[in-house]
MOPAC internal coordinates of N, CA, C and O (Angstrom, degrees):
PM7 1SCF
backbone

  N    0.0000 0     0.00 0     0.00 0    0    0    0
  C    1.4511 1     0.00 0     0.00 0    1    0    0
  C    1.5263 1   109.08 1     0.00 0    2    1    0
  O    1.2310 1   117.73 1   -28.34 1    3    2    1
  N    0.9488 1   121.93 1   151.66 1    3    2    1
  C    1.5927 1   140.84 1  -171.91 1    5    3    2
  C    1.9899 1   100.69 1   -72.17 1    6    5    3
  O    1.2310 1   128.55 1   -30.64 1    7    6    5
  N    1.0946 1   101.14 1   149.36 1    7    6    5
  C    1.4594 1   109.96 1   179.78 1    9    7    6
  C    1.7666 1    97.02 1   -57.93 1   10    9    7
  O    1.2310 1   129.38 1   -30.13 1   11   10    9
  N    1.9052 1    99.53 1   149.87 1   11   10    9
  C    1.3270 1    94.69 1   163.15 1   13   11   10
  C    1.7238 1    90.98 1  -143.47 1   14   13   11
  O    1.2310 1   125.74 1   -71.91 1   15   14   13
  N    1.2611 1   106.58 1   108.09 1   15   14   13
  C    1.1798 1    97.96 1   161.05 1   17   15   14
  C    1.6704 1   140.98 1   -68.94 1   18   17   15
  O    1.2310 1   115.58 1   -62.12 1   19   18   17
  N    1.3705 1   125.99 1   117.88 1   19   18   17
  C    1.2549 1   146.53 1  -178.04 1   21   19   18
  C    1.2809 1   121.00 1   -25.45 1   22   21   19
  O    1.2310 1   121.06 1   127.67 1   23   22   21
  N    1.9196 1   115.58 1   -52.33 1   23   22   21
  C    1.0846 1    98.20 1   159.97 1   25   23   22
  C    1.4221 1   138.41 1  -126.79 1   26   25   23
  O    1.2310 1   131.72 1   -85.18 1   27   26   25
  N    1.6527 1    94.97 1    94.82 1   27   26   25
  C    1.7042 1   108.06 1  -168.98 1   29   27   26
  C    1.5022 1    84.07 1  -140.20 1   30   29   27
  O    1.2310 1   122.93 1   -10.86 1   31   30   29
  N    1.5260 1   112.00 1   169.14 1   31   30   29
  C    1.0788 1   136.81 1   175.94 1   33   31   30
  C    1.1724 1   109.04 1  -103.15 1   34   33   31
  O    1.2310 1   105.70 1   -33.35 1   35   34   33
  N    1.3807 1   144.12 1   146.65 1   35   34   33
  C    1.5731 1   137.92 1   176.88 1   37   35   34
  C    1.4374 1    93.84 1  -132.03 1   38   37   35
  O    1.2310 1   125.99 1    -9.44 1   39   38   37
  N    2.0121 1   106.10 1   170.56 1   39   38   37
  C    1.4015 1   118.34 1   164.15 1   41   39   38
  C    1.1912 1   102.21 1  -139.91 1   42   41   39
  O    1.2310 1   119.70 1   -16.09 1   43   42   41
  N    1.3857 1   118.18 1   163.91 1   43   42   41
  C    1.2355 1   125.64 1  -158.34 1   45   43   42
  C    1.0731 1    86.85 1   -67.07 1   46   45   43
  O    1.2310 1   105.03 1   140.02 1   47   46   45
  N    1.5195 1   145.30 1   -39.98 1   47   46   45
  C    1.7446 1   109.57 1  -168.04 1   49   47   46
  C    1.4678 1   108.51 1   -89.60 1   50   49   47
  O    1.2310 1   121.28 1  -134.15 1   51   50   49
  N    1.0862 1   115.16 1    45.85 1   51   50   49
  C    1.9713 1   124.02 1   176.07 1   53   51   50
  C    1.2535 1   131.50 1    27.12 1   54   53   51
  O    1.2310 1   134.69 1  -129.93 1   55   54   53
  N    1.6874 1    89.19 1    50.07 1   55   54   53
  C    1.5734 1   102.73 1   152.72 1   57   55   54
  C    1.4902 1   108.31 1  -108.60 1   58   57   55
  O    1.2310 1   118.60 1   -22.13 1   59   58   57
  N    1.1905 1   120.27 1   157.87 1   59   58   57
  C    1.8532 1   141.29 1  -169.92 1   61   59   58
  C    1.2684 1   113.22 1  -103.19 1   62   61   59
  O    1.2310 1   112.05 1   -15.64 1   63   62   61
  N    1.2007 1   132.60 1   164.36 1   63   62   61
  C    1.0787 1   123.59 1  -177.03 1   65   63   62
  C    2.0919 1   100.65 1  -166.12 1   66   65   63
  O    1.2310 1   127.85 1   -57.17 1   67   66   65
  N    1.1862 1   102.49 1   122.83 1   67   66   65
  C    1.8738 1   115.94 1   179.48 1   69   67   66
  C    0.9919 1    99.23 1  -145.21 1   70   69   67
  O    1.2310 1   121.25 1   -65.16 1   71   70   69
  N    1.6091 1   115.21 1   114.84 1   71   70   69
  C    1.3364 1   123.86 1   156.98 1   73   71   70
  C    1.5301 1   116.72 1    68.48 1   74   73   71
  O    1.2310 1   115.46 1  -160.97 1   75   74   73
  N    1.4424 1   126.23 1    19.03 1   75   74   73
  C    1.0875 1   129.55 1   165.62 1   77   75   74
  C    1.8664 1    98.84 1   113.91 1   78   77   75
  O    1.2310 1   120.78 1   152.04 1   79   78   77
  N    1.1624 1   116.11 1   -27.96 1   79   78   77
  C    1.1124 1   138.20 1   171.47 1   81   79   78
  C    1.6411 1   108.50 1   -30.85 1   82   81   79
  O    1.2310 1   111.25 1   -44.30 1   83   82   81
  N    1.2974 1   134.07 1   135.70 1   83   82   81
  C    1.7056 1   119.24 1   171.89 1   85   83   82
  C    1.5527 1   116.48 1  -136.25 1   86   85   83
  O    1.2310 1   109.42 1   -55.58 1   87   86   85
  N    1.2929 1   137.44 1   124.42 1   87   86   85
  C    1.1343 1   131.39 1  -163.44 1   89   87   86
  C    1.1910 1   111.01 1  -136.60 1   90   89   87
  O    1.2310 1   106.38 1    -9.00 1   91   90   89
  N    1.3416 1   142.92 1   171.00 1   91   90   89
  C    1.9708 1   135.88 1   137.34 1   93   91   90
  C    1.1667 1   118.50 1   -76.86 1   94   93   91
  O    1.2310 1   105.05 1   -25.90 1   95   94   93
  N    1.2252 1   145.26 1   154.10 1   95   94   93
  C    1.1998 1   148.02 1  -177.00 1   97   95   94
  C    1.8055 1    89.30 1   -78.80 1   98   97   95
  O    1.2310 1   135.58 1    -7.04 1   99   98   97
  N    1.3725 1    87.46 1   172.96 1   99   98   97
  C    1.3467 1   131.14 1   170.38 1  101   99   98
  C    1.8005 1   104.83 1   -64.11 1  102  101   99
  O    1.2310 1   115.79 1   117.64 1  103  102  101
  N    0.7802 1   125.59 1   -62.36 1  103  102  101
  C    1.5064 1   149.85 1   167.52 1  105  103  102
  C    1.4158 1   103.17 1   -14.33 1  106  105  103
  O    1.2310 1   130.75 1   111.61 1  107  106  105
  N    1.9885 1    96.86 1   -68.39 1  107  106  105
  C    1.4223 1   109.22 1  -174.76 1  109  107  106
  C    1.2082 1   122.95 1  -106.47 1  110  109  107
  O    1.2310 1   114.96 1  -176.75 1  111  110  109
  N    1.1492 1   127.15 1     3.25 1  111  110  109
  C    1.3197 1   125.30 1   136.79 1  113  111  110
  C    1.8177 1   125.32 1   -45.53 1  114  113  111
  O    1.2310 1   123.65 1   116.32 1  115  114  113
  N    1.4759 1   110.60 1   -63.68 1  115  114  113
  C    1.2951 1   105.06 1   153.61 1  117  115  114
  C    1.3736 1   151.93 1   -60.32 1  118  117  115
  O    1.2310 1   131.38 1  -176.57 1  119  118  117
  N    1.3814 1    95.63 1     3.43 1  119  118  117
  C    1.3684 1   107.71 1  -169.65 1  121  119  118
  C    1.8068 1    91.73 1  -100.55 1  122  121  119
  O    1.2310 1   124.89 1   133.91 1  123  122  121
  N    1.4471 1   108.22 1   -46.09 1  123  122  121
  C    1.5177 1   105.61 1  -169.70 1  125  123  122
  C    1.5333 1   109.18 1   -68.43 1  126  125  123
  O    1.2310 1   116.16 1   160.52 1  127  126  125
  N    1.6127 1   124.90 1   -19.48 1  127  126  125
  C    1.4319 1   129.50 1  -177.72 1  129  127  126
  C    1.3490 1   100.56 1    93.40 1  130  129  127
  O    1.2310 1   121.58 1    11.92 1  131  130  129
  N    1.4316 1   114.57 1  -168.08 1  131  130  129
  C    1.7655 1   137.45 1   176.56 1  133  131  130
  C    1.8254 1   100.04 1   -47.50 1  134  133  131
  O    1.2310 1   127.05 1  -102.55 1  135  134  133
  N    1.2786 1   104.05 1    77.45 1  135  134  133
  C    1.3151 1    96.62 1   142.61 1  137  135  134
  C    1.6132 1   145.65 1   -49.47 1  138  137  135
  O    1.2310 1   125.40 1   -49.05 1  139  138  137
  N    1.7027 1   107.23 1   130.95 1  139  138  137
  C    1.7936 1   114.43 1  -157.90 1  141  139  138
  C    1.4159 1   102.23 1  -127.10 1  142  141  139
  O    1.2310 1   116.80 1   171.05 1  143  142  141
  N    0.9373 1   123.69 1    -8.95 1  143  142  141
  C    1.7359 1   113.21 1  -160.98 1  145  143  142
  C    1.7586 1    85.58 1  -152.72 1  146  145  143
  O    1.2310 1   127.11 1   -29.86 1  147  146  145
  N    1.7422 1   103.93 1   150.14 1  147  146  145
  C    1.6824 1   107.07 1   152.50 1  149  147  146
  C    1.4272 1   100.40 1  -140.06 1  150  149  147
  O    1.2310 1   109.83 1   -43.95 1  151  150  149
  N    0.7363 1   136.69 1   136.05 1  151  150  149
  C    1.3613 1   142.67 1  -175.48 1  153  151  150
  C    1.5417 1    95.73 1  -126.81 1  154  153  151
  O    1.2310 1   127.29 1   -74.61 1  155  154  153
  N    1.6047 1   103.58 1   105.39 1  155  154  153
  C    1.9484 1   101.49 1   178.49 1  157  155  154
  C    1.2573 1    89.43 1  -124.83 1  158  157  155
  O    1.2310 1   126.56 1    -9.95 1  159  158  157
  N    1.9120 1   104.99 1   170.05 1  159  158  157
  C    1.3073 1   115.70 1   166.81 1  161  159  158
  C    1.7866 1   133.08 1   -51.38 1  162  161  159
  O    1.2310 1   137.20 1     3.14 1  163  162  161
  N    1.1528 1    84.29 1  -176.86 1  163  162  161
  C    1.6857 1    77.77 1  -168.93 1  165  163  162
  C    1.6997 1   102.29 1  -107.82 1  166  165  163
  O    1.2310 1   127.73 1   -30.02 1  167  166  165
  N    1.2666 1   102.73 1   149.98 1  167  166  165
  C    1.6780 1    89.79 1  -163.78 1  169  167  166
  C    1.8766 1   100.63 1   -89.12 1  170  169  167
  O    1.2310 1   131.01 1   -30.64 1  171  170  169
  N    1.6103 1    96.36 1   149.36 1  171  170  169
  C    1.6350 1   114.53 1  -149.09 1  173  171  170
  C    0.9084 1   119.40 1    93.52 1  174  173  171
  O    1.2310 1   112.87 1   146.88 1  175  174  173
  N    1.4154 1   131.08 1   -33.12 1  175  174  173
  C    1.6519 1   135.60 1   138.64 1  177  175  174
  C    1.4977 1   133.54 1    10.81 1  178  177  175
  O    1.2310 1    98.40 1  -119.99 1  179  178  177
  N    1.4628 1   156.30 1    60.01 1  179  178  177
  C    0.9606 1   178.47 1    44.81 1  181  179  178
  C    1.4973 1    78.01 1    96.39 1  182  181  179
  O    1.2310 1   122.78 1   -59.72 1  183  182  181
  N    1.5307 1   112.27 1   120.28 1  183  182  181
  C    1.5442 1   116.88 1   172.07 1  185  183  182
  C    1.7450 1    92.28 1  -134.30 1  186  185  183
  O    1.2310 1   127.93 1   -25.44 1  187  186  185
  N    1.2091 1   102.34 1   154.56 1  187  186  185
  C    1.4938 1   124.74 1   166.42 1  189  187  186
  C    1.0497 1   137.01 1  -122.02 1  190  189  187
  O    1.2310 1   117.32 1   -46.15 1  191  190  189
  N    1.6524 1   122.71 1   133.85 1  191  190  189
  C    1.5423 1    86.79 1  -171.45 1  193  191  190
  C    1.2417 1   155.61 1   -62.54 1  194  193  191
  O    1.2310 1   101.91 1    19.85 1  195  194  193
  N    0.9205 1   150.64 1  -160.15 1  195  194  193
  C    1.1074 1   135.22 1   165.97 1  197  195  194
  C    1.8207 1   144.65 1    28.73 1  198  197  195
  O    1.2310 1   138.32 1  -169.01 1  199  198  197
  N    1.6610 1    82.09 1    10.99 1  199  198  197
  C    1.4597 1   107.18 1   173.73 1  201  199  198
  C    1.5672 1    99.53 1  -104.70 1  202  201  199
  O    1.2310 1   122.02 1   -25.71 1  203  202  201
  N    1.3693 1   113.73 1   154.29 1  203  202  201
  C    1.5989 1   126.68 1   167.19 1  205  203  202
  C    1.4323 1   103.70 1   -65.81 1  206  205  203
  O    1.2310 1   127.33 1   -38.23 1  207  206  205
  N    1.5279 1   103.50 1   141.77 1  207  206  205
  C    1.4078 1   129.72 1  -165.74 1  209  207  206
  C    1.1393 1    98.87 1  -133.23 1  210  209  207
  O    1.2310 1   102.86 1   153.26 1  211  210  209
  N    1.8773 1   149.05 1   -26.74 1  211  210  209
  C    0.9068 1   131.71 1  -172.81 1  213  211  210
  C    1.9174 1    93.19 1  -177.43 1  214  213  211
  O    1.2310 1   124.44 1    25.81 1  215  214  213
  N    1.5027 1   109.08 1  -154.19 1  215  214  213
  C    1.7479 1   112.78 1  -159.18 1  217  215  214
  C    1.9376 1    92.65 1  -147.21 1  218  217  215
  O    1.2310 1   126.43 1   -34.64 1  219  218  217
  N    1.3765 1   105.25 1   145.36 1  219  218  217
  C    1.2187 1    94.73 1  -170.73 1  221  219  218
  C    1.9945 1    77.32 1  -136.12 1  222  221  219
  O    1.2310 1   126.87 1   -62.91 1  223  222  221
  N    1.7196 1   104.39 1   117.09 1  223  222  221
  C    1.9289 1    82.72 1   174.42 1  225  223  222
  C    1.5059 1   105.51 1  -128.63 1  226  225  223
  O    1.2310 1   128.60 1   -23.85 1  227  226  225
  N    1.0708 1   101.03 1   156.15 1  227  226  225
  C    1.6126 1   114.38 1   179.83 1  229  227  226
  C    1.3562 1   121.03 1  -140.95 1  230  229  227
  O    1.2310 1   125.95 1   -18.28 1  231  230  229
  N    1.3614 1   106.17 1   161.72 1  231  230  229
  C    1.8888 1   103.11 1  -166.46 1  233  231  230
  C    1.5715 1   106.64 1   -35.57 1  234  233  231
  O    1.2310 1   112.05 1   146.39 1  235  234  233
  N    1.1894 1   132.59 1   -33.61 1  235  234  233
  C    1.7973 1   118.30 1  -176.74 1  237  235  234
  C    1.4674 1   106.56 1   -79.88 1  238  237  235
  O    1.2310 1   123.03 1   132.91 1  239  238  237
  N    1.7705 1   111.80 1   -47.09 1  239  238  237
  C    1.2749 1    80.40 1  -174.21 1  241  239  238
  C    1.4232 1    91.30 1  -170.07 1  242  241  239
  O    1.2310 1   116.18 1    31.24 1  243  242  241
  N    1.8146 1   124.85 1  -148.76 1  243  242  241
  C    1.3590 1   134.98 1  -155.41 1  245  243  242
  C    1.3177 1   102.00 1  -128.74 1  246  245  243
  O    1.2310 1   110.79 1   -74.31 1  247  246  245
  N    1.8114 1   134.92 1   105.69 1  247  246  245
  C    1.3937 1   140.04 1   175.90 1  249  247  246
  C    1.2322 1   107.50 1   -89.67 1  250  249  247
  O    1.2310 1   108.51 1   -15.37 1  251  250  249
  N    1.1597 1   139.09 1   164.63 1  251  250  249
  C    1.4776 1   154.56 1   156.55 1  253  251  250
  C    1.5428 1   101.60 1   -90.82 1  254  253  251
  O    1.2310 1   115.76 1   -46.85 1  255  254  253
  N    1.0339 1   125.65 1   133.15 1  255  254  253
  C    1.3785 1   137.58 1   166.15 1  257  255  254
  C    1.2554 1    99.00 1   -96.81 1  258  257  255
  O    1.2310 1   126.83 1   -61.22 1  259  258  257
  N    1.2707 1   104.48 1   118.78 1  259  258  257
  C    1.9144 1   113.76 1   179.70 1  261  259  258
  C    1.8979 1    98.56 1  -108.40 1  262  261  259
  O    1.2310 1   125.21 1   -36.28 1  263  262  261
  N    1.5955 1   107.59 1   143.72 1  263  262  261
  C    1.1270 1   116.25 1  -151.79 1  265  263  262
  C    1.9282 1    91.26 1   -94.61 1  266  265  263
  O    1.2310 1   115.02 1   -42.29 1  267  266  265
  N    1.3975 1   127.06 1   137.71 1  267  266  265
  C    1.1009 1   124.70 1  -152.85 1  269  267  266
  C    1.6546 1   110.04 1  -100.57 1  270  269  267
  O    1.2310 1   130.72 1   172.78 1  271  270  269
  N    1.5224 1    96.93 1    -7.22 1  271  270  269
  C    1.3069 1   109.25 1   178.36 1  273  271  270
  C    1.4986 1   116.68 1  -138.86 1  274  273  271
  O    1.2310 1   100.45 1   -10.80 1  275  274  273
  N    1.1686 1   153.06 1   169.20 1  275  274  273
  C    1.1272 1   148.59 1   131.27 1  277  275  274
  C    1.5305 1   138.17 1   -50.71 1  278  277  275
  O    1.2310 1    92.24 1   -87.88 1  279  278  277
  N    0.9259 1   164.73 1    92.12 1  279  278  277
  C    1.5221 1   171.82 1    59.35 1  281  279  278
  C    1.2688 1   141.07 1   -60.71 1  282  281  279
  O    1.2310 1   119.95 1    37.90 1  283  282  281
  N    1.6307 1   117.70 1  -142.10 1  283  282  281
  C    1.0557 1   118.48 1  -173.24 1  285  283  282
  C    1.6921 1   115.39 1  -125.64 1  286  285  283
  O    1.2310 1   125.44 1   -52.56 1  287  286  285
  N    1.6291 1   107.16 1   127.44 1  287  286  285
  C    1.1869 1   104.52 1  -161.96 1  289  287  286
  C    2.0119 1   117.32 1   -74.26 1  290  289  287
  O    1.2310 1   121.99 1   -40.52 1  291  290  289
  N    1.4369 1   113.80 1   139.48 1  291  290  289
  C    1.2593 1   108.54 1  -170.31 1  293  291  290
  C    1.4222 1   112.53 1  -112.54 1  294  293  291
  O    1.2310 1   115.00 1   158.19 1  295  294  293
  N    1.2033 1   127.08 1   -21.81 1  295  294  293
  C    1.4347 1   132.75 1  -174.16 1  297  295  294
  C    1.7383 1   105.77 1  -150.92 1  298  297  295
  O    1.2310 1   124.04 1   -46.69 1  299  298  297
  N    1.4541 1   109.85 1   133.31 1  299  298  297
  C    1.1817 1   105.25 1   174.51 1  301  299  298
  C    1.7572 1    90.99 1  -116.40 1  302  301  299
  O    1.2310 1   122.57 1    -9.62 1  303  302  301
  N    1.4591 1   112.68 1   170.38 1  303  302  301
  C    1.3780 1   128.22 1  -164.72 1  305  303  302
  C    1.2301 1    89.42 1   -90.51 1  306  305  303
  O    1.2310 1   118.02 1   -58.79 1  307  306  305
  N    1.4346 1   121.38 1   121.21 1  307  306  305
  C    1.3913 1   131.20 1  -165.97 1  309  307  306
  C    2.2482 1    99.86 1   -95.01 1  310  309  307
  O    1.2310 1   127.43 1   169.63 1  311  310  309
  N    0.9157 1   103.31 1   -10.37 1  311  310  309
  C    1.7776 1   117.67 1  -175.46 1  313  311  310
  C    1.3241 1   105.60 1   -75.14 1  314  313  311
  O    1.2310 1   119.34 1   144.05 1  315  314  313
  N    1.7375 1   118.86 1   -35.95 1  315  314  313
  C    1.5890 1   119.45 1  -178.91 1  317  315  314
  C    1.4335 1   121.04 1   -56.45 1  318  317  315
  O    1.2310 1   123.01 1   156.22 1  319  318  317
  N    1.5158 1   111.84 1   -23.78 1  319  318  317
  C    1.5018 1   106.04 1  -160.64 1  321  319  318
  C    1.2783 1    95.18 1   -65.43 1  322  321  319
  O    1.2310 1   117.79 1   123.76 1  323  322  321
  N    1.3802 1   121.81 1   -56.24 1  323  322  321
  C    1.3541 1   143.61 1   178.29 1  325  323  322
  C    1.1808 1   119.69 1   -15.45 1  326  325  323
  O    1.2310 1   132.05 1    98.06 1  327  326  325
  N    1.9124 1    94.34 1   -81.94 1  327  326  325
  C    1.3685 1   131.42 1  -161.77 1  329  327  326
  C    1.6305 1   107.65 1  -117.02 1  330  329  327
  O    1.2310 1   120.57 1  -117.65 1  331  330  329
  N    1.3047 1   116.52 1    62.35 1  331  330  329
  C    1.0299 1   100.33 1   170.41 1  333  331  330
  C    1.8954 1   133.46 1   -62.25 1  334  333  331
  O    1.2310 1   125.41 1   145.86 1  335  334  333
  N    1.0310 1   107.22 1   -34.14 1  335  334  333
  C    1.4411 1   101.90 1   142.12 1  337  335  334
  C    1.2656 1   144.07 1   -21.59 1  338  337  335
  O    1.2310 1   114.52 1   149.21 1  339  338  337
  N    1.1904 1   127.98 1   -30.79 1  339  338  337
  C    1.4090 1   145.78 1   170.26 1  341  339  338
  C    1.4668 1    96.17 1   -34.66 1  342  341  339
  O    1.2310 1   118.56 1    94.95 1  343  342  341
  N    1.1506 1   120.35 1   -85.05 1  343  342  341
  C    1.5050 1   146.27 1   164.54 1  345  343  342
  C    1.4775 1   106.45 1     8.77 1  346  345  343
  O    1.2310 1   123.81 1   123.94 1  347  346  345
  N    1.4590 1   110.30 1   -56.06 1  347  346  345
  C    1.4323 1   115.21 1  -166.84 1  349  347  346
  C    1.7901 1   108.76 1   -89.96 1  350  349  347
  O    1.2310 1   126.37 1   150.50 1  351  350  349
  N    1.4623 1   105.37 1   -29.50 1  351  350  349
  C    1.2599 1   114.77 1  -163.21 1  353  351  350
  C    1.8217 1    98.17 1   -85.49 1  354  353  351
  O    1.2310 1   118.60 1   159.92 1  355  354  353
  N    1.6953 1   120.27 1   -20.08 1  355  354  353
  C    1.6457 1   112.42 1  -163.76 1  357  355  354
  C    1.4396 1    91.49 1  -166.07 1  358  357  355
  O    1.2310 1   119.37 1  -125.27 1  359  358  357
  N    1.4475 1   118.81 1    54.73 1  359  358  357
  C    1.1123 1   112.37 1   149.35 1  361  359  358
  C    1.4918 1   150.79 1   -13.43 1  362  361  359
  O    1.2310 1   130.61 1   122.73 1  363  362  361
  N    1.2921 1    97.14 1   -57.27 1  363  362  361
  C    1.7104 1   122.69 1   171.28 1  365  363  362
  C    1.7545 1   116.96 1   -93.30 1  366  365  363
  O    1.2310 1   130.48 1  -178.41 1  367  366  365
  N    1.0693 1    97.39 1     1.59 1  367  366  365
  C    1.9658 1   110.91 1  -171.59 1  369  367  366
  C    1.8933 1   105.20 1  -126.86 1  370  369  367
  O    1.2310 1   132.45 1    58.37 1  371  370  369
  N    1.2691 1    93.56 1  -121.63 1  371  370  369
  C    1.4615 1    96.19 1  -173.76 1  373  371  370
  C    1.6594 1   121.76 1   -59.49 1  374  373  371
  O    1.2310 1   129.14 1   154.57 1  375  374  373
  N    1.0982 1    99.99 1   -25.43 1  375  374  373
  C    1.7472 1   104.98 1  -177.24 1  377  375  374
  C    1.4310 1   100.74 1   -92.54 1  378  377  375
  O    1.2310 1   114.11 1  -119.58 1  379  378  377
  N    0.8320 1   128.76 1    60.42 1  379  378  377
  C    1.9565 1   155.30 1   174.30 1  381  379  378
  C    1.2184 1    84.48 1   -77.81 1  382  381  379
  O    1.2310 1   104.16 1   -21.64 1  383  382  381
  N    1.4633 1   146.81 1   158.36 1  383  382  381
  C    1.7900 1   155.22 1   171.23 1  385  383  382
  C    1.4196 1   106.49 1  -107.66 1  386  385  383
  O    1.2310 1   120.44 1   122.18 1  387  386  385
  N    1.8377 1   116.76 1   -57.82 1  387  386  385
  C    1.5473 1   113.78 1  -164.70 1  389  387  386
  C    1.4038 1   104.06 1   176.04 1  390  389  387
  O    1.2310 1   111.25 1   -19.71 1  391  390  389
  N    1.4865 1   134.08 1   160.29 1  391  390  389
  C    1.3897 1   147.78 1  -134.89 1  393  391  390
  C    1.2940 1    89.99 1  -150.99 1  394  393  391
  O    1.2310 1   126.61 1   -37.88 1  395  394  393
  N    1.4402 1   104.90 1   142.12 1  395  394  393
  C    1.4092 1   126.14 1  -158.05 1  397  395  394
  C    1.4453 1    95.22 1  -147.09 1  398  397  395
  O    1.2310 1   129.98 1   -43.69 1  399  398  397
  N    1.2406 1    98.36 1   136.31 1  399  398  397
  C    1.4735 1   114.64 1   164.60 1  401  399  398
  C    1.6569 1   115.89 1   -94.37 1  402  401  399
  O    1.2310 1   117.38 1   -85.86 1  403  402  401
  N    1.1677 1   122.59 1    94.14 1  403  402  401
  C    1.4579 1   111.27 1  -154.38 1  405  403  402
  C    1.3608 1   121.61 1  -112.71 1  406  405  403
  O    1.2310 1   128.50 1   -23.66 1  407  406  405
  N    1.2022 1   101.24 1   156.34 1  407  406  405
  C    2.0706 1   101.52 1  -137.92 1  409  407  406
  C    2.1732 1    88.55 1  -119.51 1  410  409  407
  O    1.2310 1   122.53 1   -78.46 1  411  410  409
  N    1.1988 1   112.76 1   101.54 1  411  410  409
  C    1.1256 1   105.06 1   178.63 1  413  411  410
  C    1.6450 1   107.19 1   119.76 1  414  413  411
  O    1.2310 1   121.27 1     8.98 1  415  414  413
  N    1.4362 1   115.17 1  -171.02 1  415  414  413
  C    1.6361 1   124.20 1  -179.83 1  417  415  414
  C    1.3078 1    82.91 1  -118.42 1  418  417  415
  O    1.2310 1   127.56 1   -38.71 1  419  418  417
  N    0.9626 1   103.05 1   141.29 1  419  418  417
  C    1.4801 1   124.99 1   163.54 1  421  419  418
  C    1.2375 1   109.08 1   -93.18 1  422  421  419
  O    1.2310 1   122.72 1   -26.36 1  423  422  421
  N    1.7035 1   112.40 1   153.64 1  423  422  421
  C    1.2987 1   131.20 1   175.43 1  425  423  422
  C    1.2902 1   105.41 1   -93.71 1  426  425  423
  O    1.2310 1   108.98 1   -80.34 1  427  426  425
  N    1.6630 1   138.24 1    99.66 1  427  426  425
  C    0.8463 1   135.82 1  -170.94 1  429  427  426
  C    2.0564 1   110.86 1  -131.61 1  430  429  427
  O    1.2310 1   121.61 1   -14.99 1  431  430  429
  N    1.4002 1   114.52 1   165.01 1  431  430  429
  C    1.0088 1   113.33 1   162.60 1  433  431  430
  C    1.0917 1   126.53 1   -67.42 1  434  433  431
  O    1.2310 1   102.54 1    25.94 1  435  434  433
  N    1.7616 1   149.59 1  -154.06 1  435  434  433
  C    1.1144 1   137.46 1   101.90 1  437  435  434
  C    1.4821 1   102.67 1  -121.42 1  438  437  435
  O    1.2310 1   121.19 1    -7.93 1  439  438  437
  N    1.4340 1   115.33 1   172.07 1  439  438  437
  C    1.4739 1   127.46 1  -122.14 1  441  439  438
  C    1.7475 1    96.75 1   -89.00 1  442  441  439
  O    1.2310 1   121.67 1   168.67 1  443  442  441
  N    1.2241 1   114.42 1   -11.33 1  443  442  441
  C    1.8815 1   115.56 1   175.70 1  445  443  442
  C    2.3967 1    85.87 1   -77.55 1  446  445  443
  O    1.2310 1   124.03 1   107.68 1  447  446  445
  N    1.1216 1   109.88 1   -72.32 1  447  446  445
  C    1.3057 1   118.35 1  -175.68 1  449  447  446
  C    1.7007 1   102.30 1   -47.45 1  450  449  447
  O    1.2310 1   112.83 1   158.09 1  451  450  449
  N    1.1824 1   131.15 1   -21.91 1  451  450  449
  C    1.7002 1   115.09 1   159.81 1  453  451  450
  C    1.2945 1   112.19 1   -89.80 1  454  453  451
  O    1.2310 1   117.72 1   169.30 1  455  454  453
  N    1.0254 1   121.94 1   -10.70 1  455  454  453
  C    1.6989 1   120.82 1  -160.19 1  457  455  454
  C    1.8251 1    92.78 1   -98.97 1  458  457  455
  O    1.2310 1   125.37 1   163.54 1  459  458  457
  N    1.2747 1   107.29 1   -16.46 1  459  458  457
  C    1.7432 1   100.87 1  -172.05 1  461  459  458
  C    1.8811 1    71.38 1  -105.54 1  462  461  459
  O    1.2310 1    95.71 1   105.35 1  463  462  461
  N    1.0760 1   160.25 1   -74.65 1  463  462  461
  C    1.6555 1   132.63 1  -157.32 1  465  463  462
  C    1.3406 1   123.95 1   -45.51 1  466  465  463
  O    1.2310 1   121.55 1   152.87 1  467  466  465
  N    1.8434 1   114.64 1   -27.13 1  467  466  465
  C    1.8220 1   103.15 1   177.87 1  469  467  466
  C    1.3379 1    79.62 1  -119.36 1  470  469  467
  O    1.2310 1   101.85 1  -128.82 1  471  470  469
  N    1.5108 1   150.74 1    51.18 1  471  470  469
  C    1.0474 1   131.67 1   112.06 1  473  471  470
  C    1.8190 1   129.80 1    86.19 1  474  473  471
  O    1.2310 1   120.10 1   180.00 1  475  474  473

């Protein structure tokens, strides 16, 4: 099974979330393959949860990045345009997506309760 680090928050569609911080897991990074494209929000961006915020695509195919919290986005990862790869290679590190200012509690996992959903 793919790393899950302990202290992150997950959602069922396996993106993470620390401190406003927003990422994909490990999980789905490998699952989508060689990531090529990120298409994230735009910062000032009004995200919701659990609604699509942006497109994450890779040689198989085209994901929705669903936003893991509600607010407003403050920093997007300026390294993706580049390197979209990052993503696959440091999931939990440099391939970070975008920073949220987040308005509410989120409905989130924690990382024993994601690690028993992909198993």
């Amino acid at each position: 099974m793919s790393e899950i680090p302990p202290h992150l928050s997950y959602t069922r569609d396996h993106e993470w979330l620390l401190d406003g911080v927003v990422g994909i897991t490990a999980f789905a990074a490998s699952s989508l393959g060689d990531i090529v494209y990120v298409q994230l929000p735009d910062v000032g961006a009004a995200v919701t949860a659990g609604v699509p915020c942006g497109e994450i695509e890779s040689t198989k195919s085209v994901s929705d990045l669903v936003a893991p919290a509600g607010g407003v986005v403050v920093e997007v990862n300026p390294l993706l345009a580049a390197e979209p790869g990052l993503v696959n290679e440091d999931p939990y590190g440099r391939g970070w997506l975008f920073r949220l200012s987040v308005a509410g509690t989120p409905d989130l996992l924690d990382a024993t309760a994601y690690a028993a959903l992909v198993g």
